[in-house]
N, CA and C atoms as an extended XYZ file, in Angstrom:
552
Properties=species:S:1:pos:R:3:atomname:S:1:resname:S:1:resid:I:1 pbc="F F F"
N         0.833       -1.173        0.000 N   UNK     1
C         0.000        0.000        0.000 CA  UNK     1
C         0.882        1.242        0.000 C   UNK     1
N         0.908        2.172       -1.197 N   UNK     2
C         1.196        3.762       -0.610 CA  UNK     2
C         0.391        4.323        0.755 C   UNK     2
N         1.477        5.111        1.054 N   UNK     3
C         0.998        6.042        2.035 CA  UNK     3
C         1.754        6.993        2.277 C   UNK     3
N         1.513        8.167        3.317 N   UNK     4
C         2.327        9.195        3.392 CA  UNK     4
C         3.506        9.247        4.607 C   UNK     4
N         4.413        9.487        5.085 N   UNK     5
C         4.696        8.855        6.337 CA  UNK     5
C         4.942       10.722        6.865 C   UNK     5
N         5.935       10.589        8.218 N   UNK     6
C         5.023       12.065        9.130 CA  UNK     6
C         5.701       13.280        8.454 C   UNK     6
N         6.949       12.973        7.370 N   UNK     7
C         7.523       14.222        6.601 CA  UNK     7
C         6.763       14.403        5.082 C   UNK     7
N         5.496       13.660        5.273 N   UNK     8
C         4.928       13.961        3.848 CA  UNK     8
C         5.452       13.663        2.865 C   UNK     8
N         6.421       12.000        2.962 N   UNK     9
C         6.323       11.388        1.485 CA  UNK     9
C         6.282       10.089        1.452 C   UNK     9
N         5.922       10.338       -0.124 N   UNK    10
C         4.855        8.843       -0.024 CA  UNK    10
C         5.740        7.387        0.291 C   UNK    10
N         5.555        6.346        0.920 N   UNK    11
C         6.020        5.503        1.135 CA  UNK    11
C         5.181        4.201        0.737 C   UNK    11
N         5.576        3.231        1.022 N   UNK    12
C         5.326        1.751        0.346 CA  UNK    12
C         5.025        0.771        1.648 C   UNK    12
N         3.509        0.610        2.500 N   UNK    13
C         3.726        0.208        3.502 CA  UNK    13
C         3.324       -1.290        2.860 C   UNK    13
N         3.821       -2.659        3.872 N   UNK    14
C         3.746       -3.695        4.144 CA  UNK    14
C         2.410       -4.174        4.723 C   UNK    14
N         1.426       -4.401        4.312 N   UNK    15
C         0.421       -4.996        5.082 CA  UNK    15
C         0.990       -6.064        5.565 C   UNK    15
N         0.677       -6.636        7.189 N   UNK    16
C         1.202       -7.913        7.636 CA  UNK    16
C         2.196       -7.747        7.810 C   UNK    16
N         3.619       -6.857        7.707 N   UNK    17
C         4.814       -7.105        8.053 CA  UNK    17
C         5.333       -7.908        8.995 C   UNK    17
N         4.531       -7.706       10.403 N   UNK    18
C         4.522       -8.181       11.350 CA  UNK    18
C         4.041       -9.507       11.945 C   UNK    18
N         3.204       -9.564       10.963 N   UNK    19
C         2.327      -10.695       11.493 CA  UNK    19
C         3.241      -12.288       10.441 C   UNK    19
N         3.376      -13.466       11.117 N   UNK    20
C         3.829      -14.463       10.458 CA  UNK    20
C         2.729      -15.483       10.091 C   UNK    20
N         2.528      -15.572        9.192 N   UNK    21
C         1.585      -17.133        8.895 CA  UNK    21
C         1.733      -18.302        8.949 C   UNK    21
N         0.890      -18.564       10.254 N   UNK    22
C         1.143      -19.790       10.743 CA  UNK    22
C        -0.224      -20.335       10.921 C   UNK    22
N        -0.270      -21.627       11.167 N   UNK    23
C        -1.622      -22.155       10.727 CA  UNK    23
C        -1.703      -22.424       12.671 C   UNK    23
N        -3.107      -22.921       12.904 N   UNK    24
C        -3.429      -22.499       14.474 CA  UNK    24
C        -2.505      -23.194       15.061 C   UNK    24
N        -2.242      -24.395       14.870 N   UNK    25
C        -1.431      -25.435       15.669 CA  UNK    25
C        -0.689      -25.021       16.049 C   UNK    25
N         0.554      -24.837       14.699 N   UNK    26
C         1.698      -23.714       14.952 CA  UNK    26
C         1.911      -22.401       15.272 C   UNK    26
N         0.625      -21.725       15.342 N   UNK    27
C         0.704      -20.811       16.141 CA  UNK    27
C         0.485      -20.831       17.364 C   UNK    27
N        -0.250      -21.727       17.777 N   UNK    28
C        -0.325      -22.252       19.222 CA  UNK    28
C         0.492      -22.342       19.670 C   UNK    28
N         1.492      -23.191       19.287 N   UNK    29
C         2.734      -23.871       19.805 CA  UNK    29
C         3.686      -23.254       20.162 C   UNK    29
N         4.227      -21.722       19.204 N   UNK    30
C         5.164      -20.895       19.110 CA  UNK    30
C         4.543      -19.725       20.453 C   UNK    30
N         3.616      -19.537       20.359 N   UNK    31
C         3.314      -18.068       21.322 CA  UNK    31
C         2.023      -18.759       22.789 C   UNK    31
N         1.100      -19.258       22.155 N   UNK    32
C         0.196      -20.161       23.789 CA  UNK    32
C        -0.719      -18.925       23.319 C   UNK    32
N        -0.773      -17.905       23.097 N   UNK    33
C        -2.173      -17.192       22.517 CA  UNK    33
C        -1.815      -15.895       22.060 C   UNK    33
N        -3.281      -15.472       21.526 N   UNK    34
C        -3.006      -14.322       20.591 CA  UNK    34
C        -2.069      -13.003       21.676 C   UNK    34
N        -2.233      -12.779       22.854 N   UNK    35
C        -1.952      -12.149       23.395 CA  UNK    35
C        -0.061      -11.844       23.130 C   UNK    35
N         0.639      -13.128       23.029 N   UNK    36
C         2.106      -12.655       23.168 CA  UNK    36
C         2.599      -12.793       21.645 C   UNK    36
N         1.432      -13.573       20.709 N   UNK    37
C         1.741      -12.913       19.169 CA  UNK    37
C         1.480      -11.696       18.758 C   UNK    37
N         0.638      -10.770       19.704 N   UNK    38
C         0.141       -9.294       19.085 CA  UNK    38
C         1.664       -8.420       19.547 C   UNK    38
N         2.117       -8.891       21.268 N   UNK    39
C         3.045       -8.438       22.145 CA  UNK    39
C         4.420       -8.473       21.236 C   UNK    39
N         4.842       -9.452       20.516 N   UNK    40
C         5.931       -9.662       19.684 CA  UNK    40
C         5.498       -8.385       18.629 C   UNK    40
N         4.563       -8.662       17.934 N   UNK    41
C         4.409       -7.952       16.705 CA  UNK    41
C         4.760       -6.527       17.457 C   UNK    41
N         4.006       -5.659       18.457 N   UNK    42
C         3.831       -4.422       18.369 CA  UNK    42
C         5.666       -4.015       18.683 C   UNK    42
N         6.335       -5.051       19.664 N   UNK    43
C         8.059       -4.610       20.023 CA  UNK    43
C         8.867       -5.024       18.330 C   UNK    43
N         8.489       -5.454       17.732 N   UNK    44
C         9.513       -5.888       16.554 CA  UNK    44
C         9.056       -4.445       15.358 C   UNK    44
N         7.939       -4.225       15.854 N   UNK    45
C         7.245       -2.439       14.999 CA  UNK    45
C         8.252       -1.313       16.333 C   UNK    45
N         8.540       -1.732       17.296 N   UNK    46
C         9.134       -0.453       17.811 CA  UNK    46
C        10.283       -0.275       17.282 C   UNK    46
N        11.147       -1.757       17.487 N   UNK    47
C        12.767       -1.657       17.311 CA  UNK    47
C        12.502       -1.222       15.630 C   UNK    47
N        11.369       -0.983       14.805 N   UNK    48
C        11.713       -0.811       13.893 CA  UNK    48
C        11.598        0.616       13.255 C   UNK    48
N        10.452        1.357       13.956 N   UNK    49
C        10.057        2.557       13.908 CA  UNK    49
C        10.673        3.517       15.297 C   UNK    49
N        11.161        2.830       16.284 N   UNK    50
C        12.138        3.619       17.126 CA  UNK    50
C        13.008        3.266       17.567 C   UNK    50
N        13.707        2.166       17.801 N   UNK    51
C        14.983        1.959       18.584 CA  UNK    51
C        16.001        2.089       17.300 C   UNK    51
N        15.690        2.050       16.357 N   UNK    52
C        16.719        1.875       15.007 CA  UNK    52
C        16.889        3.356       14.865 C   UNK    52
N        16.412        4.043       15.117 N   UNK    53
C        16.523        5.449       14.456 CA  UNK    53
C        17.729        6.462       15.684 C   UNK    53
N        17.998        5.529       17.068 N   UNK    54
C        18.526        5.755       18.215 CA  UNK    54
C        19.999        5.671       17.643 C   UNK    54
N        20.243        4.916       16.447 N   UNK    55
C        21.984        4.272       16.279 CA  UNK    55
C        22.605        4.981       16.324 C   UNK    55
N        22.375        6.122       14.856 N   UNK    56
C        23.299        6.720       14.041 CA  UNK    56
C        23.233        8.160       14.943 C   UNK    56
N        22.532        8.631       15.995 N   UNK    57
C        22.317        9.968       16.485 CA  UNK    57
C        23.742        9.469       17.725 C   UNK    57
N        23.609        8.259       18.248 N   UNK    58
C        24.348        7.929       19.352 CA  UNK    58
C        25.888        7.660       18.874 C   UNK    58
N        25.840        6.949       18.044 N   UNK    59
C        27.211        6.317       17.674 CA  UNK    59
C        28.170        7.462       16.904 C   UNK    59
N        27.244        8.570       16.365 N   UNK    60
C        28.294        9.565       15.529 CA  UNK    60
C        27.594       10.881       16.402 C   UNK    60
N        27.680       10.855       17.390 N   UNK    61
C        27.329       11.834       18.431 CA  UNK    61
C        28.272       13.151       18.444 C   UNK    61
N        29.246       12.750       18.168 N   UNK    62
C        30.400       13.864       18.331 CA  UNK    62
C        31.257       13.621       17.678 C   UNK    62
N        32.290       14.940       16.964 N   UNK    63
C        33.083       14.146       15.942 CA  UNK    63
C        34.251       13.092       16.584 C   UNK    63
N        34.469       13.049       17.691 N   UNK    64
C        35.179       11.924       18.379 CA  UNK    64
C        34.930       10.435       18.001 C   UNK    64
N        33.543       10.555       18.518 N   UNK    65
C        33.056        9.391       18.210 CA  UNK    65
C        32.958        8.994       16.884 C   UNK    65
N        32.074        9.909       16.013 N   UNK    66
C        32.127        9.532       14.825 CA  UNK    66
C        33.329        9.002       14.081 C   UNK    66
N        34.504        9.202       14.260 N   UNK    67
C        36.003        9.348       13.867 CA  UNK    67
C        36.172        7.579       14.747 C   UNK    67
N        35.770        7.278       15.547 N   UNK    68
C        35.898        5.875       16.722 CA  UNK    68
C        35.010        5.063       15.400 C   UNK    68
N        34.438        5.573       15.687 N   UNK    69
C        33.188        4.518       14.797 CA  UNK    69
C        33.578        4.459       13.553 C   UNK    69
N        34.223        5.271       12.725 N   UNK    70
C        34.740        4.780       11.395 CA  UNK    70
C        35.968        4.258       11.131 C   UNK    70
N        37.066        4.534       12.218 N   UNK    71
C        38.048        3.632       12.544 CA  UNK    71
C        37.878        2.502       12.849 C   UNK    71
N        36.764        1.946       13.387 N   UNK    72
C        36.004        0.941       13.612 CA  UNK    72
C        35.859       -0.006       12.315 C   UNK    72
N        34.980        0.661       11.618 N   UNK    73
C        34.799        0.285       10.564 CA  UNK    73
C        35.784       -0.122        9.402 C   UNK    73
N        36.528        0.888        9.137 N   UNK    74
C        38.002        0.695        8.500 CA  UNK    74
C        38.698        0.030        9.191 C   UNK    74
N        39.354       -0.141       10.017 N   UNK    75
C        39.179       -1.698       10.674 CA  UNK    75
C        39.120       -2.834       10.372 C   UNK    75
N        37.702       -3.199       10.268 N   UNK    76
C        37.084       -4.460       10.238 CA  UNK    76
C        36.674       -4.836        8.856 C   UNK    76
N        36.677       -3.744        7.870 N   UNK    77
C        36.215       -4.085        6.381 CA  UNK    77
C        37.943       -4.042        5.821 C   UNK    77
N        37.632       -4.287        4.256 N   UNK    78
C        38.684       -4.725        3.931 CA  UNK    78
C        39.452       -3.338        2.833 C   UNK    78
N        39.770       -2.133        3.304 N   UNK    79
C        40.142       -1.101        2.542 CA  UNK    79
C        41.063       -1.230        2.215 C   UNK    79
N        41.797       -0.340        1.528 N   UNK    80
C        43.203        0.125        1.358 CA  UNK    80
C        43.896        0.913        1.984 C   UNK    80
N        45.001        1.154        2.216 N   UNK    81
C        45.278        2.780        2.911 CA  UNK    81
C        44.548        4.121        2.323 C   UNK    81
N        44.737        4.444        1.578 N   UNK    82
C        43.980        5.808        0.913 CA  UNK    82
C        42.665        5.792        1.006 C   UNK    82
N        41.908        4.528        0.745 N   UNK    83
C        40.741        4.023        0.902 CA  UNK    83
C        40.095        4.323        2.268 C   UNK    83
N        40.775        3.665        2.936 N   UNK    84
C        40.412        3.263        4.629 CA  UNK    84
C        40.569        4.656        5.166 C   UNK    84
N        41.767        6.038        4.599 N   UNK    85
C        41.700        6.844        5.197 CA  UNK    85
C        40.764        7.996        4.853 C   UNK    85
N        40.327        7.745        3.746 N   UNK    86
C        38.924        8.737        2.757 CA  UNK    86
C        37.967        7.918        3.418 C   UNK    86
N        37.766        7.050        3.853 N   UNK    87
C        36.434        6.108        4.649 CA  UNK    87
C        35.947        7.240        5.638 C   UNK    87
N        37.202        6.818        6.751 N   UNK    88
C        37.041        7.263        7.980 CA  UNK    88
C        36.867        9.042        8.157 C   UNK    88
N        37.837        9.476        7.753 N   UNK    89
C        38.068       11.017        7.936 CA  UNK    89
C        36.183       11.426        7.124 C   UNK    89
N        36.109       11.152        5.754 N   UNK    90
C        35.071       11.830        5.306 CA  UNK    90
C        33.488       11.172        5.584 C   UNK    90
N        34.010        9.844        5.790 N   UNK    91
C        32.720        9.192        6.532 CA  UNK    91
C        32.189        9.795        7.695 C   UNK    91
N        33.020        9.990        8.619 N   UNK    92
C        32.592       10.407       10.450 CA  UNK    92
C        32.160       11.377        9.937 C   UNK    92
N        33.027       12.858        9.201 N   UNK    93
C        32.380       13.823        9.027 CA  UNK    93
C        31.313       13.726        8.030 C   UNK    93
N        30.751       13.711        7.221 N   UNK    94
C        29.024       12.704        6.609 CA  UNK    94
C        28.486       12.164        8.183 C   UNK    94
N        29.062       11.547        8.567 N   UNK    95
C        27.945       10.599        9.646 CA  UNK    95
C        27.689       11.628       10.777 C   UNK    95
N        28.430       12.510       10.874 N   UNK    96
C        28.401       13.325       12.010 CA  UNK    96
C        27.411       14.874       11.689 C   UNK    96
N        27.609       15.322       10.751 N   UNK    97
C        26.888       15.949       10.310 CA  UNK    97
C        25.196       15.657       10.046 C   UNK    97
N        24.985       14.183        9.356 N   UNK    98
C        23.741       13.480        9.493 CA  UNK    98
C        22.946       13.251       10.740 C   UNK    98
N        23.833       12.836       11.982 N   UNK    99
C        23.322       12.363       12.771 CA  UNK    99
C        22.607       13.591       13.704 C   UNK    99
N        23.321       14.292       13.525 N   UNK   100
C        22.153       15.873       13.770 CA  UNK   100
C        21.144       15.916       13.308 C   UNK   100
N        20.924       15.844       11.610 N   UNK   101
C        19.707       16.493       11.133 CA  UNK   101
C        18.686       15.183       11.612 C   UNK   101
N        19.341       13.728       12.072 N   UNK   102
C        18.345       12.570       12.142 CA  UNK   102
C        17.905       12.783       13.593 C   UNK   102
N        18.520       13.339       14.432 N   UNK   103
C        18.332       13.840       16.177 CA  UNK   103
C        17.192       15.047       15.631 C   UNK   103
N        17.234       16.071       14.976 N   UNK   104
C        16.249       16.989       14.777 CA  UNK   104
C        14.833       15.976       14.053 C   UNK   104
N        14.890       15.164       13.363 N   UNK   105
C        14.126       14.781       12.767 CA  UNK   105
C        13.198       13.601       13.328 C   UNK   105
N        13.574       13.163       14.207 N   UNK   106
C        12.863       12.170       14.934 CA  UNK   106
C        12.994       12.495       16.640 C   UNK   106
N        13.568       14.191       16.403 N   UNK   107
C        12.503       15.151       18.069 CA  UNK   107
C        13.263       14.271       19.205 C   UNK   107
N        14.565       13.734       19.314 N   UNK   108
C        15.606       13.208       19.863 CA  UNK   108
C        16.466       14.417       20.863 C   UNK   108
N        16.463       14.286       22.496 N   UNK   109
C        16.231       14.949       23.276 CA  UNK   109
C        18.079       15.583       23.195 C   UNK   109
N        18.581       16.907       23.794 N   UNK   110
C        19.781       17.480       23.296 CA  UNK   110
C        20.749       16.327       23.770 C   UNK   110
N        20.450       15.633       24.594 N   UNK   111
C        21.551       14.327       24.821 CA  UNK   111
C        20.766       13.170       24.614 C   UNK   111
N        20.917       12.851       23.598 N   UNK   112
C        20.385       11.968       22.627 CA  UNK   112
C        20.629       10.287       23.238 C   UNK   112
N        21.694       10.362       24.225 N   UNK   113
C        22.007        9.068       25.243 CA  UNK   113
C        20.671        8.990       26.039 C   UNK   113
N        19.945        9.865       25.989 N   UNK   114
C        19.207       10.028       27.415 CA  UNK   114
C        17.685        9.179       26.610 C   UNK   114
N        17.868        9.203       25.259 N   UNK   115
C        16.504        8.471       24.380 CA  UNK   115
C        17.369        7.173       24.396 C   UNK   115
N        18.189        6.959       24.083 N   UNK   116
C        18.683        5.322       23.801 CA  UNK   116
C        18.853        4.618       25.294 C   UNK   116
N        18.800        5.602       26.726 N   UNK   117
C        19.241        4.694       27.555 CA  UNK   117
C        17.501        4.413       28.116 C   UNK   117
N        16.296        5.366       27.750 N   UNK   118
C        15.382        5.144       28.280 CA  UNK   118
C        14.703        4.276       26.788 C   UNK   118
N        15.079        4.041       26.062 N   UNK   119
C        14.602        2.877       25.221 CA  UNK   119
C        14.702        1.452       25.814 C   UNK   119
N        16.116        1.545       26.341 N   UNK   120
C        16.786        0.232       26.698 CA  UNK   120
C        15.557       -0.016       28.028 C   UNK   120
N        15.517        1.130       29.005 N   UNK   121
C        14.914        0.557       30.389 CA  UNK   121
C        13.668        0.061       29.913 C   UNK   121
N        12.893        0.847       29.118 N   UNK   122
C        11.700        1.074       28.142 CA  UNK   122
C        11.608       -0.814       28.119 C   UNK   122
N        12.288       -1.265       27.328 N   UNK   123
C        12.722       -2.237       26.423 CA  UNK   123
C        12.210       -3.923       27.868 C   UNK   123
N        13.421       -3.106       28.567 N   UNK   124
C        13.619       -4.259       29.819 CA  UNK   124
C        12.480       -4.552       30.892 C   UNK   124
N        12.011       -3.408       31.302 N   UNK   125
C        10.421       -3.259       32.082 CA  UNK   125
C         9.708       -4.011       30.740 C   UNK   125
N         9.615       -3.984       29.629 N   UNK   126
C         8.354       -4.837       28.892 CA  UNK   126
C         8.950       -6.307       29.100 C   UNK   126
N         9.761       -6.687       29.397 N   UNK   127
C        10.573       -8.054       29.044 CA  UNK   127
C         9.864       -8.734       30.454 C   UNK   127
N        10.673       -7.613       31.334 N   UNK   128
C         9.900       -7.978       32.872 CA  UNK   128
C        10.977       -8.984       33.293 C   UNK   128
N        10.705       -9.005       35.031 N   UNK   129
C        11.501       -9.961       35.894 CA  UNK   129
C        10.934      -11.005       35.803 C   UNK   129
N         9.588      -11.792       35.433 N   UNK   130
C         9.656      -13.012       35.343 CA  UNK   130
C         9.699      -14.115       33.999 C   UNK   130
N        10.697      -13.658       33.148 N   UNK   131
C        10.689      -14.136       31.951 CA  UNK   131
C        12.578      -13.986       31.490 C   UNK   131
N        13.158      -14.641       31.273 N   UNK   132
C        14.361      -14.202       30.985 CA  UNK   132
C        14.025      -13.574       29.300 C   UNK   132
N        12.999      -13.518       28.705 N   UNK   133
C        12.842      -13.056       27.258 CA  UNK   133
C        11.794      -12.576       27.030 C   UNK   133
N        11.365      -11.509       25.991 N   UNK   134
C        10.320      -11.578       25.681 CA  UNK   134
C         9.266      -12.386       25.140 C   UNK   134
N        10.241      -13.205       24.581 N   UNK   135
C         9.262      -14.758       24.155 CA  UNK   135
C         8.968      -15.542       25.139 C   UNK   135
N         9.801      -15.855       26.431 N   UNK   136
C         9.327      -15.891       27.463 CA  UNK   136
C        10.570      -17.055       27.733 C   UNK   136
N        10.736      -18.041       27.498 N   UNK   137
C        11.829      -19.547       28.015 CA  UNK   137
C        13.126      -19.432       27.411 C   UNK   137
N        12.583      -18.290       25.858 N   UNK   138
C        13.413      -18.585       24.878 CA  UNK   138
C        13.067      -17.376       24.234 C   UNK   138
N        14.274      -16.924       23.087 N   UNK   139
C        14.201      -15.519       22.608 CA  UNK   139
C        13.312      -15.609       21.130 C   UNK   139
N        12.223      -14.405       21.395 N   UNK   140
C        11.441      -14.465       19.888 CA  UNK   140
C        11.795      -13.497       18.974 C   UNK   140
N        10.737      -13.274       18.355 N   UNK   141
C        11.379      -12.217       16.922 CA  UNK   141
C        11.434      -11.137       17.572 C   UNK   141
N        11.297      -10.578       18.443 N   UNK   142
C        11.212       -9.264       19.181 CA  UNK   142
C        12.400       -9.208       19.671 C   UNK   142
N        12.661      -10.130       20.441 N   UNK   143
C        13.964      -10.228       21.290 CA  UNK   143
C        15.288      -10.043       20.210 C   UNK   143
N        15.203      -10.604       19.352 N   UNK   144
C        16.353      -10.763       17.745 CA  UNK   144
C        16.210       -9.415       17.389 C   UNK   144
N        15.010       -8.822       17.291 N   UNK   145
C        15.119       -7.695       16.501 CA  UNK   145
C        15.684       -6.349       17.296 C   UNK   145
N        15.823       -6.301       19.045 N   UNK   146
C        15.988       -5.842       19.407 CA  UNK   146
C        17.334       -5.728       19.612 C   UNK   146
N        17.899       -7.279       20.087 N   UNK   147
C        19.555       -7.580       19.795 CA  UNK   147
C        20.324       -6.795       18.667 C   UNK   147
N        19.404       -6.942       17.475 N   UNK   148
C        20.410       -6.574       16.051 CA  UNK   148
C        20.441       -5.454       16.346 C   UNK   148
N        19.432       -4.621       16.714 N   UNK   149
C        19.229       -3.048       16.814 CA  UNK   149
C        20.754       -2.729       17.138 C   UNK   149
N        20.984       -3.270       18.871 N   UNK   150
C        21.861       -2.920       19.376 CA  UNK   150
C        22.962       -3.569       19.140 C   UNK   150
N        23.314       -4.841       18.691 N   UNK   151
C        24.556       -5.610       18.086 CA  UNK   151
C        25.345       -4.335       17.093 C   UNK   151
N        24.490       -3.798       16.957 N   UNK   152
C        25.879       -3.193       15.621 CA  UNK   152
C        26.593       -1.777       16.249 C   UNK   152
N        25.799       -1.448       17.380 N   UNK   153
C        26.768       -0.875       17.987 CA  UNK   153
C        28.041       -1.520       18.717 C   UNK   153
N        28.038       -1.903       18.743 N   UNK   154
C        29.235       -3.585       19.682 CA  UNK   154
C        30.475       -2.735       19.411 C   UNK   154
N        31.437       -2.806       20.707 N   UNK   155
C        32.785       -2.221       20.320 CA  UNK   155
C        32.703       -0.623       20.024 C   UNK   155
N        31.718        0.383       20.420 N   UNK   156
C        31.639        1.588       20.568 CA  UNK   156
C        31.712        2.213       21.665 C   UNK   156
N        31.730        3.250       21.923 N   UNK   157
C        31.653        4.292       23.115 CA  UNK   157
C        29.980        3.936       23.584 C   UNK   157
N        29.084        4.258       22.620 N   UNK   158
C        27.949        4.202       22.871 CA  UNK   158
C        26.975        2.519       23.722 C   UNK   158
N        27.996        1.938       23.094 N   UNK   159
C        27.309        0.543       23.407 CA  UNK   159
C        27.664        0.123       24.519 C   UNK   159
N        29.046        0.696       25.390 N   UNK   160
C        29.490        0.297       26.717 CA  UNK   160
C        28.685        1.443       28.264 C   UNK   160
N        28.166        3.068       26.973 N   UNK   161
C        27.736        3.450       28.013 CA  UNK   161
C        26.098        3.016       28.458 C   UNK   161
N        25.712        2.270       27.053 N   UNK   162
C        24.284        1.816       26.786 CA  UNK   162
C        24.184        0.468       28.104 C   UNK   162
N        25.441       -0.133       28.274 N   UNK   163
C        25.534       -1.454       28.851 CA  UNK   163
C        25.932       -0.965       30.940 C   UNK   163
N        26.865        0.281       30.159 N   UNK   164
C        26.821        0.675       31.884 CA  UNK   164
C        25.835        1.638       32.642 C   UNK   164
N        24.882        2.277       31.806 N   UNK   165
C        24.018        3.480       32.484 CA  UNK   165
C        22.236        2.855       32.249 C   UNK   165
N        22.187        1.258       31.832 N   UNK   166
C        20.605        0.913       31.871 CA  UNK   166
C        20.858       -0.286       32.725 C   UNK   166
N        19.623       -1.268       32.390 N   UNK   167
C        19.164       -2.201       32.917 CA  UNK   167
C        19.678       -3.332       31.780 C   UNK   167
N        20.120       -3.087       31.101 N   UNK   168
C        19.918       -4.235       29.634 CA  UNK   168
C        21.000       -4.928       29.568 C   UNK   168
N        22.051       -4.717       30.170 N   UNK   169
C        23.011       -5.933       29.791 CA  UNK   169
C        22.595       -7.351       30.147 C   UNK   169
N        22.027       -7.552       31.230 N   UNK   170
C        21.472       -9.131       31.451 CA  UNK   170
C        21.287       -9.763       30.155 C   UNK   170
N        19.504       -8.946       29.966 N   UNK   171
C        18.882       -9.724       28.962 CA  UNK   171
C        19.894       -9.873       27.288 C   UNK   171
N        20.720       -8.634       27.257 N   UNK   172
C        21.319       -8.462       26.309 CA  UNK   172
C        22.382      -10.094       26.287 C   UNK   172
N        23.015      -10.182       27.078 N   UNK   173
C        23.607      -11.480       27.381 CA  UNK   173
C        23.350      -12.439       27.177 C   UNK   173
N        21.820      -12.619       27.503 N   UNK   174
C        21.288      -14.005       27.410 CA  UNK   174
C        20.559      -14.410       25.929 C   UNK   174
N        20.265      -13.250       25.349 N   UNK   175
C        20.235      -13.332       23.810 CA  UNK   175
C        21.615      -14.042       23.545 C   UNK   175
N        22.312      -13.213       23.643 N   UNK   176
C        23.512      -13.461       22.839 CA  UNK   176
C        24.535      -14.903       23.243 C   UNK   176
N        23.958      -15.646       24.483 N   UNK   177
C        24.450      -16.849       24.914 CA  UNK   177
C        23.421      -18.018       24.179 C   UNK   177
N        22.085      -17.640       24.007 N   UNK   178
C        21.250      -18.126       23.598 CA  UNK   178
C        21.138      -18.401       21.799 C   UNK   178
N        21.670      -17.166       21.318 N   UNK   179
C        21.972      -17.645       19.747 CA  UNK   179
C        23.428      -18.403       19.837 C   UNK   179
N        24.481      -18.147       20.131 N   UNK   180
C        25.622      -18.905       20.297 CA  UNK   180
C        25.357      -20.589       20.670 C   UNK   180
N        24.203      -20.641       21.722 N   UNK   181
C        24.127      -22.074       21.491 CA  UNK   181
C        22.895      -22.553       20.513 C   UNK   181
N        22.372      -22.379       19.862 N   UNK   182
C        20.982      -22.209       18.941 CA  UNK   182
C        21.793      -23.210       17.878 C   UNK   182
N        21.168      -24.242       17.827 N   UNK   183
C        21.658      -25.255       16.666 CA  UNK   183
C        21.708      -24.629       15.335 C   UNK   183
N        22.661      -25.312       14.617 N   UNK   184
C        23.238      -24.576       13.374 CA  UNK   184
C        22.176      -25.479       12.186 C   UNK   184
C-alpha cells in the first residue's frame, strides 16, 4: 500500500509485516495465545520505527566518536590505505553531520544518550523480571530484533555506556548466549 509517512512522502507500507503465517497449531505452539503474538508484533514495529533510528544519532554523536566509529569500521572491512583513510576522515564527518539532522528529525532529546538509555529501560520493564525473554523460556522475533538493533553498535563508546548506564546488559547477554548455542 502507498501512504504518506510524518515528513509527507509517499512511502510503500507492508500490510502484515509483522504478522507471520502460521496455521493455528503452529501458532499455538510458538506463542500459547493471541496475546504474546500481538506483544511480539507491536516490540519488533518499535525496534523498527524507534529503537533503530537511536543508532546513528548515538554512535556519531560527536566528531570523536564519529572518527571511533569509522576507525572501527576501517578496521574491520577490507580497505586500502587511501581508501580506509577517505572512509574514515570523510565518513565520520558525513555521519556526524547526518546524525544531527536525524536527532532533529525524529525530536531526539539534546543528549540523545538520554533516548537510547530510556529505550533500553523502556525495552527491559516490557521483558519484565519473570521471563528471561520476551518470548518468554526462549528468545522471539522481538527479542532478535531488538539484539540486532543494538549488536551493531558492539565495540563503541555508545554501546558500553548503553551497557553501563541501563538495565539491559542481562537480557542483552542471554540473547547473545542463547543464539551462540541455537543449533546450526
Amino acid at each position: 500500500m502507498k501512504a504518506m509517512n510524518d515528513q509527507g512522502k509517499e512511502v510503500t507500507e507492508f500490510c502484515n509485516k509483522y504478522w507471520l503465517m502460521l496455521d493455528e497449531k503452529e501458532a499455538q505452539r510458538m506463542y500459547g495465545g493471541k496475546e504474546a503474538r500481538t506483544e511480539e508484533m507491536k516490540w519488533r514495529q518499535w525496534a523498527d520505527d524507534w529503537l533503530v533510528h537511536l543508532i546513528s544519532p548515538n554512535v556519531y554523536r560527536t566528531p570523536a566518536e564519529a572518527l571511533a566509529s569509522f576507525d572501527y569500521i576501517v578496521r574491520e572491512g577490507k580497505f586500502g590505505a587511501v581508501e580506509g583513510a577517505m572512509a574514515k576522515y570523510l565518513g565520520a564527518a558525513a555521519m556526524y553531520l547526518i546524525s544531527k539532522r536525524l536527532k532533529s528529525r525524529h525530536h531526539l532529546q539534546d543528549n540523545v544518550r538520554e533516548d537510547l538509555y530510556e529505550a533500553a529501560d523502556k525495552w527491559v520493564a516490557a521483558v519484565g523480571k519473570d521471563r528471561p525473554f520476551m518470548g518468554g523460556q526462549e528468545p522471539n522475533l522481538a527479542d532478535l530484533a531488538v539484539y540486532g538493533v543494538l549488536r551493531v553498535m558492539e565495540g563503541l563508546e555508545a554501546f558500553d555506556d548503553l551497557m553501563q548506564h541501563t538495565r539491559i546488559q542481562p537480557w542483552y547477554l542471554r540473547v547473545e548466549k542463547a543464539i551462540a548455542e541455537a543449533p546450526q
